[in-house]
PDB file of N, CA, C and O in Angstrom:
ATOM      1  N   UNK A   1     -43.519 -21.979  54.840  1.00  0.00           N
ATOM      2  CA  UNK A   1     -42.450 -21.847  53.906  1.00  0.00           C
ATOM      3  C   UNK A   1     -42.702 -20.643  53.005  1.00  0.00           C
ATOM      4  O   UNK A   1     -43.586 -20.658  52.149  1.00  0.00           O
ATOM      5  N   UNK A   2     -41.842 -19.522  53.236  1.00  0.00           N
ATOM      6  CA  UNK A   2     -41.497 -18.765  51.635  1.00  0.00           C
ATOM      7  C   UNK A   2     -41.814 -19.301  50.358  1.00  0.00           C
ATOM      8  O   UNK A   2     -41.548 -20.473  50.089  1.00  0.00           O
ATOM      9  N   UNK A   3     -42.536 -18.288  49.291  1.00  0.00           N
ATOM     10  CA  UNK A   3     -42.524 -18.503  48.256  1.00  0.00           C
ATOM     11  C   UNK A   3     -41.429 -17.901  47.611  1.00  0.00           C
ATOM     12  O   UNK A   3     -40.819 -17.052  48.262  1.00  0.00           O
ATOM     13  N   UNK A   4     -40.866 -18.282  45.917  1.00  0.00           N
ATOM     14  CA  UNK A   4     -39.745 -17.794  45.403  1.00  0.00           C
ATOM     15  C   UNK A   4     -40.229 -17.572  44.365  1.00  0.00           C
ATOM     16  O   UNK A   4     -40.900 -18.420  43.777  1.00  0.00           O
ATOM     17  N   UNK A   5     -39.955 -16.116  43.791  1.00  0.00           N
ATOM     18  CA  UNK A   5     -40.498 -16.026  42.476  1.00  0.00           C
ATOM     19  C   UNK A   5     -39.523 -17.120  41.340  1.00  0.00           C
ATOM     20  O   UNK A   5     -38.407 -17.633  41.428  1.00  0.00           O
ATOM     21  N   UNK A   6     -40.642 -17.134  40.260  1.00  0.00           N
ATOM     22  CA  UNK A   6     -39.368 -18.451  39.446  1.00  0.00           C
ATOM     23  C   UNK A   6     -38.476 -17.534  38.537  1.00  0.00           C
ATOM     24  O   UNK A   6     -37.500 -18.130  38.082  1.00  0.00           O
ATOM     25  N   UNK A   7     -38.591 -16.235  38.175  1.00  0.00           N
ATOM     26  CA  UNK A   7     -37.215 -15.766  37.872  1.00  0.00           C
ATOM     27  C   UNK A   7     -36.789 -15.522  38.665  1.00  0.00           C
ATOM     28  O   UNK A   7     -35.839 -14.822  38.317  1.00  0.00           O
ATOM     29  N   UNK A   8     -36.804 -15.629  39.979  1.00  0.00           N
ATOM     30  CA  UNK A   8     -35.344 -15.339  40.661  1.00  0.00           C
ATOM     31  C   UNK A   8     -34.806 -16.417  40.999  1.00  0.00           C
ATOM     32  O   UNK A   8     -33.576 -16.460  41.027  1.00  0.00           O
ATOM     33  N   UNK A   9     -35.683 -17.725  41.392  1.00  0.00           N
ATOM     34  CA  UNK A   9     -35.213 -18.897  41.123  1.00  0.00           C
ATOM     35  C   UNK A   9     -34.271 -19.425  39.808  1.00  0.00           C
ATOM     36  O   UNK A   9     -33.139 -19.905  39.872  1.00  0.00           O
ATOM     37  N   UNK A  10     -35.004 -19.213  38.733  1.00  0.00           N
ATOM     38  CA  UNK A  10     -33.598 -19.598  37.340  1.00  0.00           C
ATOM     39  C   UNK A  10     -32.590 -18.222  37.571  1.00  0.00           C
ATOM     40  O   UNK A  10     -31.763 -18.701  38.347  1.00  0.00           O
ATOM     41  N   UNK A  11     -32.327 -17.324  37.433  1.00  0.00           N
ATOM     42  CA  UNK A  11     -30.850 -16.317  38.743  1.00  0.00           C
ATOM     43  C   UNK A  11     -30.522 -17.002  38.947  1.00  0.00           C
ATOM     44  O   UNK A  11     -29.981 -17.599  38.017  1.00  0.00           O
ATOM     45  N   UNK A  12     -30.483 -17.551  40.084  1.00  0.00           N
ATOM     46  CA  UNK A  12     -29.635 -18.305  41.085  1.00  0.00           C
ATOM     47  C   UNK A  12     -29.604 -19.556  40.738  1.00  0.00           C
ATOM     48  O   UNK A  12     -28.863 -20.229  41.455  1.00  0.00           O
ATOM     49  N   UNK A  13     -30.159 -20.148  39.861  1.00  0.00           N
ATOM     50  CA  UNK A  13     -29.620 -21.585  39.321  1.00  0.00           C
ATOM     51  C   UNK A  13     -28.850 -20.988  38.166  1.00  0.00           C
ATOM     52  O   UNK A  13     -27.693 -21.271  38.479  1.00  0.00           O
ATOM     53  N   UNK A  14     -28.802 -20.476  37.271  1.00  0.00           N
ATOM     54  CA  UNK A  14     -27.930 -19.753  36.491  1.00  0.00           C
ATOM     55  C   UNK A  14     -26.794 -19.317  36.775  1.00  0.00           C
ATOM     56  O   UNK A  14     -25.992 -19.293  35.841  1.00  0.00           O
ATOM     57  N   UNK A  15     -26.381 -18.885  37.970  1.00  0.00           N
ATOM     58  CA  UNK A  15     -25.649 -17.778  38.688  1.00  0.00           C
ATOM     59  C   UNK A  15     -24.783 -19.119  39.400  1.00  0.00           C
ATOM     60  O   UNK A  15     -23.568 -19.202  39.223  1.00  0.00           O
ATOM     61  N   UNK A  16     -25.326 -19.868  39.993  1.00  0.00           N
ATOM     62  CA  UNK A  16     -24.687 -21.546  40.596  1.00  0.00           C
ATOM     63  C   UNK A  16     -23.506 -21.677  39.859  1.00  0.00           C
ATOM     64  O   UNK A  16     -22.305 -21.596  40.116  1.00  0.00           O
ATOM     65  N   UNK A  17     -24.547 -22.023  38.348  1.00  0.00           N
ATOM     66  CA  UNK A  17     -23.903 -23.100  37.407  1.00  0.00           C
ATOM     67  C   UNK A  17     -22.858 -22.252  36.934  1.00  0.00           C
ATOM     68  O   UNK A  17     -21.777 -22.841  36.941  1.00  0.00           O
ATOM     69  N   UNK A  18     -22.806 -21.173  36.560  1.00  0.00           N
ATOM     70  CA  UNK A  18     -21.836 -20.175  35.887  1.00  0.00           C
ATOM     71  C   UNK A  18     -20.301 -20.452  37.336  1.00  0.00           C
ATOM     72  O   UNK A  18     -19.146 -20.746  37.031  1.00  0.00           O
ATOM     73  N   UNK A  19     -20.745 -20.268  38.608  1.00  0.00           N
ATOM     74  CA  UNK A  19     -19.655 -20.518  39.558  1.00  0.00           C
ATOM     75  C   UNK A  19     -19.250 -21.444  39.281  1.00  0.00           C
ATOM     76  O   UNK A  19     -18.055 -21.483  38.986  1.00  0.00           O
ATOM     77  N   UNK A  20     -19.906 -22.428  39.249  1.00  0.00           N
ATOM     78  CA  UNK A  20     -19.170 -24.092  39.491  1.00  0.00           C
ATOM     79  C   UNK A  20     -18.498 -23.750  37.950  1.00  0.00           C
ATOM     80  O   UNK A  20     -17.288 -23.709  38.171  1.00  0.00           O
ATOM     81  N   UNK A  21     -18.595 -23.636  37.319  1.00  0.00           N
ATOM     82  CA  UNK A  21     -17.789 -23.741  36.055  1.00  0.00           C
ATOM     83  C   UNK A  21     -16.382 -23.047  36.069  1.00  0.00           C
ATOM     84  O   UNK A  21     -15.377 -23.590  35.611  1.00  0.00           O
ATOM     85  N   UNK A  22     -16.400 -21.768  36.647  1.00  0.00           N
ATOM     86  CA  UNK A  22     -15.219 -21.075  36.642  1.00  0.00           C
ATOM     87  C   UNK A  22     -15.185 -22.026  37.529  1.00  0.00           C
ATOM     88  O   UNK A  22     -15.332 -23.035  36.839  1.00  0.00           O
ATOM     89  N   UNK A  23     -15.070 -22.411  38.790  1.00  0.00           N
ATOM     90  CA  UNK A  23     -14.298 -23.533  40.034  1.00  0.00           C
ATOM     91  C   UNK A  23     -13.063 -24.372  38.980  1.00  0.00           C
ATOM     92  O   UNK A  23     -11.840 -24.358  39.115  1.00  0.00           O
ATOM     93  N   UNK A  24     -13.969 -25.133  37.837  1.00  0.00           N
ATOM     94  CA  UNK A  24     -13.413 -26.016  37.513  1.00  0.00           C
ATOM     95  C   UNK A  24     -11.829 -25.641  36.581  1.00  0.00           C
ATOM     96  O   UNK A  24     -10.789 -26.300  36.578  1.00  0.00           O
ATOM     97  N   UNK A  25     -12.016 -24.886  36.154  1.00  0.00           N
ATOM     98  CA  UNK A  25     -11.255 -24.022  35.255  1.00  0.00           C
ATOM     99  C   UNK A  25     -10.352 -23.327  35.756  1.00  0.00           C
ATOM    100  O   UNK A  25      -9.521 -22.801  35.016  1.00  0.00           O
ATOM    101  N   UNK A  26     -10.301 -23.150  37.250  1.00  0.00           N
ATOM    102  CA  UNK A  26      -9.801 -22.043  38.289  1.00  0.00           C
ATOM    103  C   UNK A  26      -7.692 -22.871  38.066  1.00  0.00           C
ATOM    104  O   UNK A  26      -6.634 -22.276  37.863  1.00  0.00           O
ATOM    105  N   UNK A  27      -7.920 -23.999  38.199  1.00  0.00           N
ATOM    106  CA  UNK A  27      -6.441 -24.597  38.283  1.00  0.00           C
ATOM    107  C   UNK A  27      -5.782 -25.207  37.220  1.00  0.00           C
ATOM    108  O   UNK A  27      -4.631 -25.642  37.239  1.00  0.00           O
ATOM    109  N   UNK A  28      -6.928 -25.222  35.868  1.00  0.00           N
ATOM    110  CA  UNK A  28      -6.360 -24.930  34.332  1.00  0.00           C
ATOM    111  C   UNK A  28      -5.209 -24.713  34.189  1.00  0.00           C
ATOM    112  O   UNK A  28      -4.554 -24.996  35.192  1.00  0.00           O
ATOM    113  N   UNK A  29      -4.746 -24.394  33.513  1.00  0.00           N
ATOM    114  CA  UNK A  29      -3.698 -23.477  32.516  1.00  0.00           C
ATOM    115  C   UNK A  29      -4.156 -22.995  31.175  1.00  0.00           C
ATOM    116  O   UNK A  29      -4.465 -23.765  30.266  1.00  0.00           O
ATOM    117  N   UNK A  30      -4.189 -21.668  31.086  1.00  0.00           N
ATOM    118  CA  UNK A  30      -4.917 -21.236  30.159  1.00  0.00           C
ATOM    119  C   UNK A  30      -4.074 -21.076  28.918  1.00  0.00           C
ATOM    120  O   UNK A  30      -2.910 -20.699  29.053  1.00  0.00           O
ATOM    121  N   UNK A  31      -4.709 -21.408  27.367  1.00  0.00           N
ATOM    122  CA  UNK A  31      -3.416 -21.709  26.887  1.00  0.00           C
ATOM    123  C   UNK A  31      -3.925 -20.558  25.659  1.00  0.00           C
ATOM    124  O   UNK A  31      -5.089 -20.165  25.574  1.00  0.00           O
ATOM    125  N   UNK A  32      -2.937 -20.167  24.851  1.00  0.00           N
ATOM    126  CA  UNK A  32      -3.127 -18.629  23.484  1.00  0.00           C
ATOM    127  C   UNK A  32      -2.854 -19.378  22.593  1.00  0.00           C
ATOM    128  O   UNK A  32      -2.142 -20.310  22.966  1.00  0.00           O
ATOM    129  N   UNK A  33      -3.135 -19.380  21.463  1.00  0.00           N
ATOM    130  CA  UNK A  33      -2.872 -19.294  20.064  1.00  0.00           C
ATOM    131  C   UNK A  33      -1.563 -19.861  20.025  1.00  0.00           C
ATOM    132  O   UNK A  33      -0.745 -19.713  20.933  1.00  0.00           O
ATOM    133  N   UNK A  34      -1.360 -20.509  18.982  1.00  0.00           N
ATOM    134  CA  UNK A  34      -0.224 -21.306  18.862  1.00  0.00           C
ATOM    135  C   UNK A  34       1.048 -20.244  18.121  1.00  0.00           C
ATOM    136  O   UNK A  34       0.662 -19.492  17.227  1.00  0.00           O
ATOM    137  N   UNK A  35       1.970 -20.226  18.368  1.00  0.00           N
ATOM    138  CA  UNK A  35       2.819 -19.214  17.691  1.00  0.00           C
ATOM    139  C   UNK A  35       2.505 -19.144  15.956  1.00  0.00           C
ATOM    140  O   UNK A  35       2.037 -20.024  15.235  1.00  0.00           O
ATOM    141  N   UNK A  36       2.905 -17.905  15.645  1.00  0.00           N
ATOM    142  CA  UNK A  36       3.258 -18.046  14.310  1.00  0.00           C
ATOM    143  C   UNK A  36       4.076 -18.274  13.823  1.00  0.00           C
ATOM    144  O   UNK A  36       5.066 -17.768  14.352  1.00  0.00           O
ATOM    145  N   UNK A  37       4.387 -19.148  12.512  1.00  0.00           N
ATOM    146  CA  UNK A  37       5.413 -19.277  11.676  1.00  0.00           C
ATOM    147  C   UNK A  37       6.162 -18.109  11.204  1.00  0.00           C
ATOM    148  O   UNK A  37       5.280 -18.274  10.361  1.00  0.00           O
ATOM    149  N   UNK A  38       6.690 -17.363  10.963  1.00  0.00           N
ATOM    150  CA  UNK A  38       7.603 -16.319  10.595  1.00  0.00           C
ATOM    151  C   UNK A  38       8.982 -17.043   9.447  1.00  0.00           C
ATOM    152  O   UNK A  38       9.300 -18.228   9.546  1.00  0.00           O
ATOM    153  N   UNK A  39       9.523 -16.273   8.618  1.00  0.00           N
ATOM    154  CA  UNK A  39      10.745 -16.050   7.624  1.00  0.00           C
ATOM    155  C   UNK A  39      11.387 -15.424   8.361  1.00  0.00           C
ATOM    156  O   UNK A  39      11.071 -14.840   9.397  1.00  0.00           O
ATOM    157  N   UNK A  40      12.970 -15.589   7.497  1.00  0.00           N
ATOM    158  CA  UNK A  40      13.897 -14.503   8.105  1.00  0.00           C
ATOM    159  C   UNK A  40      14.843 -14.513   6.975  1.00  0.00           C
ATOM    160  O   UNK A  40      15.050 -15.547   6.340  1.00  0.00           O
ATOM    161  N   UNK A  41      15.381 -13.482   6.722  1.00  0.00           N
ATOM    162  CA  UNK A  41      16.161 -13.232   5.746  1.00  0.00           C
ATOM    163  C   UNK A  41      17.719 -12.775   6.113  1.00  0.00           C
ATOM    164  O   UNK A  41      17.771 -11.819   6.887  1.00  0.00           O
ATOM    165  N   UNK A  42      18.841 -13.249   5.725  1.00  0.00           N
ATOM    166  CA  UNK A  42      19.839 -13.136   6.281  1.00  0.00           C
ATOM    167  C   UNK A  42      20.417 -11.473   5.795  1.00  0.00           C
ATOM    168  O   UNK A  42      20.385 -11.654   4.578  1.00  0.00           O
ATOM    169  N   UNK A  43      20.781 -10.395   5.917  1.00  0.00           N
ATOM    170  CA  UNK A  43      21.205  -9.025   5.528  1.00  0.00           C
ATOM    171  C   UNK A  43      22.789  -8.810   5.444  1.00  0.00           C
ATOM    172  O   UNK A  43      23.682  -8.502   6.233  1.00  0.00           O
ATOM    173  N   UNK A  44      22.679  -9.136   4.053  1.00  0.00           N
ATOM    174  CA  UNK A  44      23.905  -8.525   3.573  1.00  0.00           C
ATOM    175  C   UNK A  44      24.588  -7.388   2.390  1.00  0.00           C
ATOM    176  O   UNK A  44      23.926  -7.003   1.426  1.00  0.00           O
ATOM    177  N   UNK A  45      25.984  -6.951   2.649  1.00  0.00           N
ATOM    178  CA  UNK A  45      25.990  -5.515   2.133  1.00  0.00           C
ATOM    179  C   UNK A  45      26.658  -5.794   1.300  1.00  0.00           C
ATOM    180  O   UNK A  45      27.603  -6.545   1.541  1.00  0.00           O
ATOM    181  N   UNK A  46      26.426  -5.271  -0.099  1.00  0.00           N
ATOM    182  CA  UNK A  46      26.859  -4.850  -1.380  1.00  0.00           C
ATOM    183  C   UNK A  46      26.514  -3.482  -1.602  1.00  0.00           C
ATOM    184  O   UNK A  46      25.974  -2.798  -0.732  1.00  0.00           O
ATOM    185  N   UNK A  47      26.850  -3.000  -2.908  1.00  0.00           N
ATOM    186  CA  UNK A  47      27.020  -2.089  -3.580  1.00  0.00           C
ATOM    187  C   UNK A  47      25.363  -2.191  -4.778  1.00  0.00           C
ATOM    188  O   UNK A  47      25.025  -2.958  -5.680  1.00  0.00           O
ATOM    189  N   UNK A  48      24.751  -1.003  -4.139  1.00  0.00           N
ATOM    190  CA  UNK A  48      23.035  -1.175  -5.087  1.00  0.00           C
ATOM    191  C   UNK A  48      23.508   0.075  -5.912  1.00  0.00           C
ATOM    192  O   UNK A  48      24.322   0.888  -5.475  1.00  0.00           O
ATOM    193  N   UNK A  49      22.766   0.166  -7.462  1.00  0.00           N
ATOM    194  CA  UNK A  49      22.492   0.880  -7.879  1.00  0.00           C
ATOM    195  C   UNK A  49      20.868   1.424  -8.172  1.00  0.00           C
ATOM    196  O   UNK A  49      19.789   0.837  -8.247  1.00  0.00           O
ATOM    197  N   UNK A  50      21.224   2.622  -8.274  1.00  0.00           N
ATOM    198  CA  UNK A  50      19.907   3.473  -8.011  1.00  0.00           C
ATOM    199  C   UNK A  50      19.632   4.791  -9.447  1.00  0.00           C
ATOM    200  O   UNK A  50      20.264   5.646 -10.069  1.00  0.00           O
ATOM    201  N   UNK A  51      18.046   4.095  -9.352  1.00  0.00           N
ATOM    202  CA  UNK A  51      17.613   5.099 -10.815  1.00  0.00           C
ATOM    203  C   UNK A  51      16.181   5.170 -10.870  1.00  0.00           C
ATOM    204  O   UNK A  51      15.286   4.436 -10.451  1.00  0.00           O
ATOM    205  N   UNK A  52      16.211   6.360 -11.563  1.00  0.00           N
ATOM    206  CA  UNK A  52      14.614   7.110 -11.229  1.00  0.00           C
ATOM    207  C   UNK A  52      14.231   7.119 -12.804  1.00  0.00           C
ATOM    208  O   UNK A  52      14.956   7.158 -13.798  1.00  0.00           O
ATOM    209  N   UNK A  53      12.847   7.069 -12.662  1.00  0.00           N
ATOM    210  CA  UNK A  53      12.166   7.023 -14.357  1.00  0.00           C
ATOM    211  C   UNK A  53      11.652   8.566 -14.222  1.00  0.00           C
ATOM    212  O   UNK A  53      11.637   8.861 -13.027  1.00  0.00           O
ATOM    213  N   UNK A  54      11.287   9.495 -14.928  1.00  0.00           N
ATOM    214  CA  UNK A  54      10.313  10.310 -14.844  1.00  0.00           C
ATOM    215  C   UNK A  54       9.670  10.380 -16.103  1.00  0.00           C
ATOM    216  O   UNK A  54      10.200   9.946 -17.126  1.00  0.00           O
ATOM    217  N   UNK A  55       8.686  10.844 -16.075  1.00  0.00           N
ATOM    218  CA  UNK A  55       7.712  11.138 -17.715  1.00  0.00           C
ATOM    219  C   UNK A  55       8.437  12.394 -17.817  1.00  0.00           C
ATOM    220  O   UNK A  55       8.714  13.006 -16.786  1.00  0.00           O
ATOM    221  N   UNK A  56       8.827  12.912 -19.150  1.00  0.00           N
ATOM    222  CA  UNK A  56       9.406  14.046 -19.641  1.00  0.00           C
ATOM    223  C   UNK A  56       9.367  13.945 -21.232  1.00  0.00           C
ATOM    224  O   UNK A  56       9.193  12.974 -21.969  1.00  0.00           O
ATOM    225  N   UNK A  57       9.632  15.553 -21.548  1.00  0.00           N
ATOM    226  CA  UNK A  57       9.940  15.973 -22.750  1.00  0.00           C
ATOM    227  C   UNK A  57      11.108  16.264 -23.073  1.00  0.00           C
ATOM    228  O   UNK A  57      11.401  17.276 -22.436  1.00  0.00           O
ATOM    229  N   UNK A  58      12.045  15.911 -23.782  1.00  0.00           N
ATOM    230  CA  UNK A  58      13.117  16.648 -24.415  1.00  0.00           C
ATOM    231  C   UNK A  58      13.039  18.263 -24.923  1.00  0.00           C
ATOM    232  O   UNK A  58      12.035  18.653 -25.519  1.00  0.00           O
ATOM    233  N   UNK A  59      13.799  18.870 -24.735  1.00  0.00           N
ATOM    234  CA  UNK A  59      13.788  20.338 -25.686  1.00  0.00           C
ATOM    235  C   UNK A  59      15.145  20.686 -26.288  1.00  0.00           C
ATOM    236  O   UNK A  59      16.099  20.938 -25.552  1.00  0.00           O
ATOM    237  N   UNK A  60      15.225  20.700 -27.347  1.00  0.00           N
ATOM    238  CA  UNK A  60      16.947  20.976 -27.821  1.00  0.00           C
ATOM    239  C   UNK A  60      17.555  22.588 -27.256  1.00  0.00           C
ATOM    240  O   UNK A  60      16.923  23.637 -27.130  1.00  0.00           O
ATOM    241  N   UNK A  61      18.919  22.319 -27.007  1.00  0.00           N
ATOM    242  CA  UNK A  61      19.537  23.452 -26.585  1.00  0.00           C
ATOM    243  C   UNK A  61      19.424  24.878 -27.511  1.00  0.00           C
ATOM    244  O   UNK A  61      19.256  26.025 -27.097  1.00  0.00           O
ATOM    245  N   UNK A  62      19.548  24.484 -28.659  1.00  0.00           N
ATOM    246  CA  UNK A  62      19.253  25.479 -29.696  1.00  0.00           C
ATOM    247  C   UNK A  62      17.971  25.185 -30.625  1.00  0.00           C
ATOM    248  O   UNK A  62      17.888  24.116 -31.231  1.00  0.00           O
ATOM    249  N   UNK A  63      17.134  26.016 -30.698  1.00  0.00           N
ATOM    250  CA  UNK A  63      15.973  25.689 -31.779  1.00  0.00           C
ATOM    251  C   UNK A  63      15.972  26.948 -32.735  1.00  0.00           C
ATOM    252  O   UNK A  63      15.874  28.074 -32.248  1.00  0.00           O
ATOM    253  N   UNK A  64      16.075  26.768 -34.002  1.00  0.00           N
ATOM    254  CA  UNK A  64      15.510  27.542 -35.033  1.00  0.00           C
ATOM    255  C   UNK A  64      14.226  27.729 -35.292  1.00  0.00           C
ATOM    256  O   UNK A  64      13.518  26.734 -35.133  1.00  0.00           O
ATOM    257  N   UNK A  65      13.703  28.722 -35.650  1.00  0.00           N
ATOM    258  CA  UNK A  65      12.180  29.404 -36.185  1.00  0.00           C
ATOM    259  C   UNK A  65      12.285  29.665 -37.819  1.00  0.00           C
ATOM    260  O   UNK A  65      12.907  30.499 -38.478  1.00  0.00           O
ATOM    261  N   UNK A  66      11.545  28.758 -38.115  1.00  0.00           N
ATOM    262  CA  UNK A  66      11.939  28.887 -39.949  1.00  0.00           C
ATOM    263  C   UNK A  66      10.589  30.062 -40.050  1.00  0.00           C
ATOM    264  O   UNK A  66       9.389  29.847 -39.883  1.00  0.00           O
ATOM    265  N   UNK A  67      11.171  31.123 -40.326  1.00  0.00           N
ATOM    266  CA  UNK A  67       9.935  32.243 -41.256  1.00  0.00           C
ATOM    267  C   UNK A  67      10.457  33.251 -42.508  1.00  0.00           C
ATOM    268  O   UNK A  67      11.559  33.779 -42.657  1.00  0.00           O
ATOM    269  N   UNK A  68       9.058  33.326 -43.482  1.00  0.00           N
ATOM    270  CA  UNK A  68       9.834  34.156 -44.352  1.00  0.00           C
ATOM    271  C   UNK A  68      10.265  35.381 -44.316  1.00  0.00           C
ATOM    272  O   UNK A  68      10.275  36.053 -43.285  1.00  0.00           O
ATOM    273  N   UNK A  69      10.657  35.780 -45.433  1.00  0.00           N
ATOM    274  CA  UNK A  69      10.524  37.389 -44.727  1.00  0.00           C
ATOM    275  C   UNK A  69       9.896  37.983 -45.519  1.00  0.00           C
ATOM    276  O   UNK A  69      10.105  39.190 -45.397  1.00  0.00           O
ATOM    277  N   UNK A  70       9.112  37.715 -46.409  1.00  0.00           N
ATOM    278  CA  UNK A  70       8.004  37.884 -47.087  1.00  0.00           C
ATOM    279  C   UNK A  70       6.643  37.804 -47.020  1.00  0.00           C
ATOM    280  O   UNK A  70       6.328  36.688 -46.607  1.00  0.00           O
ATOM    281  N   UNK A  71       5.864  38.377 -47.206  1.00  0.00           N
ATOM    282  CA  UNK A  71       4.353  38.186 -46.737  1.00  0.00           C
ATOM    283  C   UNK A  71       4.199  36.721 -47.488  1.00  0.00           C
ATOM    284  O   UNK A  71       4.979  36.374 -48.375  1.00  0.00           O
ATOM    285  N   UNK A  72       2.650  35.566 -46.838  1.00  0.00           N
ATOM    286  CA  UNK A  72       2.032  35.343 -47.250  1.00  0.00           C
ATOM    287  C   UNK A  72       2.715  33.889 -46.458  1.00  0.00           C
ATOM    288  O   UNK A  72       3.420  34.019 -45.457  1.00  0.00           O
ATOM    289  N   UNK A  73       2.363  32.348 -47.125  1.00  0.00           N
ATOM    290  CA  UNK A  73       2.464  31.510 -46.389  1.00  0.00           C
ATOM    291  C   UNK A  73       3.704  30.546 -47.036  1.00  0.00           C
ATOM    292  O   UNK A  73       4.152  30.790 -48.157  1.00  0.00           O
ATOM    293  N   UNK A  74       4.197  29.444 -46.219  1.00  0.00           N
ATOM    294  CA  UNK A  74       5.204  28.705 -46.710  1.00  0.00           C
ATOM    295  C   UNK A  74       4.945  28.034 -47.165  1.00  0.00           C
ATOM    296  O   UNK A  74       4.729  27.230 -46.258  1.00  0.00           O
ATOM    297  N   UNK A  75       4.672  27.440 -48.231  1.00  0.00           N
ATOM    298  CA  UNK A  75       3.944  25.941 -49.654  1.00  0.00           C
ATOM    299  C   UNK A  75       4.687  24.854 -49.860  1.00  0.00           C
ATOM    300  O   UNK A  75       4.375  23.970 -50.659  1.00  0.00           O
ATOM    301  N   UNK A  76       5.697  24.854 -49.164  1.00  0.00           N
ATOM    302  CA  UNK A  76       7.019  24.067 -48.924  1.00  0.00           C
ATOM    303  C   UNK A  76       8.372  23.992 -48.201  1.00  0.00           C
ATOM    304  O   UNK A  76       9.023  25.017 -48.001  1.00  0.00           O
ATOM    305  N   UNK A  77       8.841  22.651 -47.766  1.00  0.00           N
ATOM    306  CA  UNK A  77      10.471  23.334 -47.381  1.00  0.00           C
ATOM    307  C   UNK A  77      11.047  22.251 -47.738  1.00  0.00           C
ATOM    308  O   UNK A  77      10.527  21.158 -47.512  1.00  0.00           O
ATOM    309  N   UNK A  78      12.455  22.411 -48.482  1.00  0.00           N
ATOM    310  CA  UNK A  78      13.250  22.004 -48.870  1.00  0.00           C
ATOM    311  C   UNK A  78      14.399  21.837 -48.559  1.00  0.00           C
ATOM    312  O   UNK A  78      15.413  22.210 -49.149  1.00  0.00           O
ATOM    313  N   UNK A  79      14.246  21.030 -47.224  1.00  0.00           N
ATOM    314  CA  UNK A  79      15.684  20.590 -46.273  1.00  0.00           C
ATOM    315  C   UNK A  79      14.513  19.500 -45.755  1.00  0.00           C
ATOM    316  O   UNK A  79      13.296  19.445 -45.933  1.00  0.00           O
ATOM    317  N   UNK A  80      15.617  18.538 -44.921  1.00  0.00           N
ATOM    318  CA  UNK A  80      15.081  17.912 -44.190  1.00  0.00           C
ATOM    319  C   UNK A  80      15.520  18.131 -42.765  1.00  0.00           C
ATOM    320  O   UNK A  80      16.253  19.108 -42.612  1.00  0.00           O
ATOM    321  N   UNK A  81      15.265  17.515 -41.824  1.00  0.00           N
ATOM    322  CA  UNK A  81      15.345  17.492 -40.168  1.00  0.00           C
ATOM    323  C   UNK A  81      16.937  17.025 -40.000  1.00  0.00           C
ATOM    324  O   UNK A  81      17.268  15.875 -40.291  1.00  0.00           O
ATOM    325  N   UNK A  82      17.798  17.906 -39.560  1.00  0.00           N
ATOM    326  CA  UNK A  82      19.059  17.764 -39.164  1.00  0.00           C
ATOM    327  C   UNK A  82      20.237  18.020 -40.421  1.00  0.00           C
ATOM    328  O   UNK A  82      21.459  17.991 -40.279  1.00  0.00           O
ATOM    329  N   UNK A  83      19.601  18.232 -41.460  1.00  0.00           N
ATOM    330  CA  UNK A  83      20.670  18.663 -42.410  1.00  0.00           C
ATOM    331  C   UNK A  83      21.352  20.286 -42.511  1.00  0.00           C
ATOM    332  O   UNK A  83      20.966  21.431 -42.280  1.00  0.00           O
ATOM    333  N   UNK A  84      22.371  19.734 -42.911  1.00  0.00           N
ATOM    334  CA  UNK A  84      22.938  21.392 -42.711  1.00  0.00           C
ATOM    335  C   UNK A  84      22.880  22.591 -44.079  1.00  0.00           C
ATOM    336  O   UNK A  84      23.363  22.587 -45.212  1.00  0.00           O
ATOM    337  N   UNK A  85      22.264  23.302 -43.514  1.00  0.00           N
ATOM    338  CA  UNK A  85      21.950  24.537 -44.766  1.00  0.00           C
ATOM    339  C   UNK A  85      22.357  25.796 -44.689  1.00  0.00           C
ATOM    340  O   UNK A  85      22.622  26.416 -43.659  1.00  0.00           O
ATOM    341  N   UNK A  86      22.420  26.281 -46.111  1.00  0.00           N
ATOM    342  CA  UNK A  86      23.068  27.273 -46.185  1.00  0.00           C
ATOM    343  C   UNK A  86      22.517  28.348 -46.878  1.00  0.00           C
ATOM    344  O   UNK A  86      21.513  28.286 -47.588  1.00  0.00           O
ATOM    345  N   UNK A  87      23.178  29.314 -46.661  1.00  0.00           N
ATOM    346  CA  UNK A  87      22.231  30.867 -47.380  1.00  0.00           C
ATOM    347  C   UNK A  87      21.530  30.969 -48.815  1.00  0.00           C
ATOM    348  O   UNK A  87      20.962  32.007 -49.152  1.00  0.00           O
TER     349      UNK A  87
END
């Protein structure tokens, strides 16, 4: 009688058992993941309004430059913001 080495002996008992298993499995039905749940939203048309933010500065259309026409510095002013003045 032949000797068998014993890893090639567990191979082929390994290699057996792995067949017979697919055999059994062969006429299964293999089955996936169960569906997912999903939403649905029904789509309907109206009239959207639409508007944009931006960061900004204002600048007025007209700006005045208050200076003297005199040397040296201004120590005061005597109007306030939006009043109307005169010569």
């Amino acid at each position: 009688m032949m000797k068998i080495h014993p890893s090639v002996l567990s191979f082929l008992l390994i290699g057996s058992l792995g067949l017979i298993s697919c055999e059994k499995n062969k006429g299964a039905e293999q089955k996936g993941p169960p569906p997912v749940q999903v939403s649905a939203i029904a789509v309907i048309s109206r009239q959207a309004v639409f508007y944009d933010q931006y960061p900004a500065s204002v600048t007025p259309l007209s700006q005045v430059d208050i200076r003297p026409e005199v040397s040296g510095y201004l120590s005061d002013i005597f109007f306030k913001d939006g009043q109307h003045v005169t010569e």
